[in-house]
C-alpha positions as CSV (number, residue, x, y, z in Angstrom):
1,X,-61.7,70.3,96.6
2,X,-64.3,72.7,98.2
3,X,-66.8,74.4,96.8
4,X,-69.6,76.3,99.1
5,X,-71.9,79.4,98.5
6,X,-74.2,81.1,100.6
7,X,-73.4,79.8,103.5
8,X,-75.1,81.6,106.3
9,X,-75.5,81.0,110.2
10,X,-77.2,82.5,112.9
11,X,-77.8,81.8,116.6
12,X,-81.0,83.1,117.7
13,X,-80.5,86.8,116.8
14,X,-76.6,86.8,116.2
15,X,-76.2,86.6,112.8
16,X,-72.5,85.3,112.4
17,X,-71.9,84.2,108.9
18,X,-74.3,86.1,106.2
19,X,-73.7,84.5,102.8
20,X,-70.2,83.3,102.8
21,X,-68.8,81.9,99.4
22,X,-65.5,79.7,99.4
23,X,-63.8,78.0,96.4
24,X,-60.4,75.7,97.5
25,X,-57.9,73.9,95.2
26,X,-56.9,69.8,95.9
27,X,-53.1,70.6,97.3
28,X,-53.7,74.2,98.6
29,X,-52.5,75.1,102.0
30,X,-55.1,78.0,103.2
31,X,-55.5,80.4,105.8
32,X,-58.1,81.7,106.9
33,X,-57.7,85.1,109.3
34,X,-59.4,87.9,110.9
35,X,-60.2,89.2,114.1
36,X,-61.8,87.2,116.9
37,X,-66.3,87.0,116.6
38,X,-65.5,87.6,112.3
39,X,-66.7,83.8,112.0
40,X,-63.7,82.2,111.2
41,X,-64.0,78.7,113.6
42,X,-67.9,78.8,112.8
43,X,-67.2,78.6,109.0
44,X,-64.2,75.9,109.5
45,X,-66.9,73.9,111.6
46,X,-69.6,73.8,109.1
47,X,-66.7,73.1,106.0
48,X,-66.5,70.3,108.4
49,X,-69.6,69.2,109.1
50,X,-69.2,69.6,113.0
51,X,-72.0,71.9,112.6
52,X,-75.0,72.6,110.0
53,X,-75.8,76.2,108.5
54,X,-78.9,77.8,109.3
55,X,-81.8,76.8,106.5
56,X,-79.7,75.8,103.8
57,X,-82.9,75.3,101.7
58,X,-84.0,79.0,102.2
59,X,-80.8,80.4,101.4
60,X,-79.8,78.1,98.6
61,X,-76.7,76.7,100.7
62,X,-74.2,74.7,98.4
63,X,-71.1,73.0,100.3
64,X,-69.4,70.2,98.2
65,X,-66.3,68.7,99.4
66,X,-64.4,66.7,95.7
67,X,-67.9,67.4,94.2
68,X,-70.0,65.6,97.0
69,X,-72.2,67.5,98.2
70,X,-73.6,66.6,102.2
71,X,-75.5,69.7,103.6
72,X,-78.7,67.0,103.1
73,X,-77.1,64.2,104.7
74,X,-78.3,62.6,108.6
75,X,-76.5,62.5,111.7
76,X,-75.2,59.1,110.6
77,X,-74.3,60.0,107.1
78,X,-71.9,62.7,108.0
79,X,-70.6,60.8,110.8
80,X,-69.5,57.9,108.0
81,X,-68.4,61.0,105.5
82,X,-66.5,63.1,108.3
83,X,-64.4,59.3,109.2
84,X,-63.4,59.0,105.2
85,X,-62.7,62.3,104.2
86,X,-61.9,65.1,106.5
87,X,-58.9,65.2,109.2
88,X,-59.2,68.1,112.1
89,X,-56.6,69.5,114.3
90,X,-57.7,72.1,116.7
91,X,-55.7,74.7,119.1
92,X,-55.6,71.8,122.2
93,X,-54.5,68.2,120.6
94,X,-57.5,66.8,122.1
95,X,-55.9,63.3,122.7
96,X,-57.8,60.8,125.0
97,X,-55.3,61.1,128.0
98,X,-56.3,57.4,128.7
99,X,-54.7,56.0,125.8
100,X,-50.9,56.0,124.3
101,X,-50.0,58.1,121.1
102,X,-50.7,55.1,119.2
103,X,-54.1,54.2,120.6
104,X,-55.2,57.8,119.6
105,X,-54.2,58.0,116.2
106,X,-55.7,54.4,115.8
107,X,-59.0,55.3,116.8
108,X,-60.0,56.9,113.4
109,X,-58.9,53.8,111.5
110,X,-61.1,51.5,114.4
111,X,-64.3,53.6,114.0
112,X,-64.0,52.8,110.3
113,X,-63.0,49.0,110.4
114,X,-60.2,49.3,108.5
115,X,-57.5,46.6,108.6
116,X,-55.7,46.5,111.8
117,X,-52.4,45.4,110.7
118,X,-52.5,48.2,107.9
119,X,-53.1,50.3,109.6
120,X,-50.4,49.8,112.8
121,X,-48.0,50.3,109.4
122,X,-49.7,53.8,108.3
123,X,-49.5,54.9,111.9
124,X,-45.9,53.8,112.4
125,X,-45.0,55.6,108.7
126,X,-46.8,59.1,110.1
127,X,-45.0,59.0,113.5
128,X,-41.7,58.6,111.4
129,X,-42.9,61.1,109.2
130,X,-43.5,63.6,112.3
131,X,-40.7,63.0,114.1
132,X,-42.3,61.5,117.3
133,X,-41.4,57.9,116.5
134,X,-39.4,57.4,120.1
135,X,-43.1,58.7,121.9
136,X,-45.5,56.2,120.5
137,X,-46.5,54.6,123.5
138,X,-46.6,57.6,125.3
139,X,-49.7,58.8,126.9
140,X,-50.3,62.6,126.4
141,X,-49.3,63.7,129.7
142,X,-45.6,62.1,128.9
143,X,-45.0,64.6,125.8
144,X,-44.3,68.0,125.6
145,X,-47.1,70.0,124.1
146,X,-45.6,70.0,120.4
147,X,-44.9,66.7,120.6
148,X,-49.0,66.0,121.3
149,X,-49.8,67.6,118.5
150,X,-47.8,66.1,116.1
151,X,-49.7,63.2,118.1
152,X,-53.3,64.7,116.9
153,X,-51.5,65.7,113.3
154,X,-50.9,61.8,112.8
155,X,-54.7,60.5,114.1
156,X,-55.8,63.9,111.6
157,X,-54.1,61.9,108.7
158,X,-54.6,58.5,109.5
159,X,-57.3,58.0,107.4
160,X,-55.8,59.4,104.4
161,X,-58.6,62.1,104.5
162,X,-59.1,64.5,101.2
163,X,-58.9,67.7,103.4
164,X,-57.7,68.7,106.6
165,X,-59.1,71.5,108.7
166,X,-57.0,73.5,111.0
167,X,-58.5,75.6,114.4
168,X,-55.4,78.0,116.0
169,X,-53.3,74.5,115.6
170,X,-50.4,76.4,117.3
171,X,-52.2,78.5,119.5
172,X,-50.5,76.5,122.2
173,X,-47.4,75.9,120.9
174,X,-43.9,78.1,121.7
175,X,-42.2,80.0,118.4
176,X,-40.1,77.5,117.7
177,X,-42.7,74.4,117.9
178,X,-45.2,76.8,115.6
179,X,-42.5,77.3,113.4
180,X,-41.4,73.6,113.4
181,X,-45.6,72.5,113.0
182,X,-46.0,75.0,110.2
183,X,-43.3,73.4,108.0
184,X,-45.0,70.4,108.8
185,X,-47.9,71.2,107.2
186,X,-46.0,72.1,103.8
187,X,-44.0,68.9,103.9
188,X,-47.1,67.0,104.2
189,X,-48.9,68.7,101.5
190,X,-46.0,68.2,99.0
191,X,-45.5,64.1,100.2
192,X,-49.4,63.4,100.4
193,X,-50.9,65.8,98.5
194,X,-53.2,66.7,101.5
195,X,-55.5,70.0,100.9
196,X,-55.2,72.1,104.7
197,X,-57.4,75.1,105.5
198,X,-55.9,76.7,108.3
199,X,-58.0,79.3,110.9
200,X,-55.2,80.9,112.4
201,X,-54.0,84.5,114.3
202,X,-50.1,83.6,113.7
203,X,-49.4,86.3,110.9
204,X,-46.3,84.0,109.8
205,X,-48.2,81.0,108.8
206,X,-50.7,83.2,107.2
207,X,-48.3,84.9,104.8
208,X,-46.7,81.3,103.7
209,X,-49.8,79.9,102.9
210,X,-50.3,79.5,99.1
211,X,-53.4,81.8,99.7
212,X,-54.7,83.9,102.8
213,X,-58.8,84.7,103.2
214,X,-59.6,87.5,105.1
215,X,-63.5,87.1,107.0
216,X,-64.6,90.4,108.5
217,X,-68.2,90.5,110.3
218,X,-69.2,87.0,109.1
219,X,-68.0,87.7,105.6
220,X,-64.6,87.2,103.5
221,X,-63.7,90.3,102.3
């Protein structure tokens, strides 16, 4: 599902990742851990195209994501690939406090112009799926903070995206909601085949993952 060498990134003289090289399965759940400044959200941010590594071209840079490569692509191009085929979920759900559950996990589906009436049906399916069916028109500030991030789990999937990526997606969360969002994320991988790389500092979700990468000073070791 991901294949990426030499990826390296640098800001000004800070030299954070130095050649990293990632292979990921379609279906793996994979964590990615090490101590805080070893690179780990910088790397998931570039897998994601939120941010660009430092001269690809000089370093020979290769990121593909289900053999599609986009380090070349324009502001607009990975706008249009990040909407099809990549979900996020960081630390903070980062829902619009504006707008209901709903309205958030609809807004990935709007931005691409899919059909609204099929996708109302997706997003009910997902809130069934997640347990958070009875808070669907509930604005963020009505739903206790695991409940909002089951919210930002759903809007993550809504799209039917080939990969999700993972920041510290409990980092906010009580034991037992960690516990509860981490057999989430198996339950969704085995009914949707969804592939999730997961940056995380929670040693128990690191051991159940089907594979755990280590990054020390910018590198995975």
């Amino acid at each position: 599902m991901i294949r990426a060498k030499k990826i390296h990134k640098s800001y000004g003289d800070l030299e954070v990742l130095k050649g990293v090289d990632l292979h990921i399965k379609e279906g793996e759940v994979v964590s990615i851990v090490g101590e805080s400044g070893a690179g780990k959200s910088t790397l998931l941010q570039i897998l994601g195209t939120l941010d660009m590594p430092t001269q690809p071209k000089h370093f020979g840079t290769e990121i593909a994501l289900d053999g599609q490569s986009f380090v070349n692509m324009n502001d607009r191009q990975l706008s249009r690939f990040r909407n099809q085929n990549i979900g996020f979920v960081f630390q903070y759900h980062q829902l619009l406090p504006e707008f209901t559950a709903l309205e958030n996990v609809l807004l990935p589906t709007r931005i691409a112009g899919k059909n609204e009436k099929e996708s109302l049906e997706k997003a009910y399916r997902l809130f069934e799926d997640l347990n958070i069916a009875d808070r669907i028109h509930h604005k963020p500030n009505e739903m206790s903070g695991g409940e909002a991030q089951r919210a930002a789990v759903a809007r993550a999937l809504i799209n039917e995206p080939k990969i999700i990526y993972a920041d510290e997606p409990t980092g906010n969360l009580d034991s037992k909601n960690a516990d509860d969002l981490h057999r989430l994320f198996f339950d969704l991988r085995d009914k949707y085949n969804q592939t999730f790389v997961i940056v995380t500092h929670n040693p128990n979700l690191a051991e159940i993952t089907d594979r755990k990468l280590v990054m020390k000073d910018g590198m995975i070791i």
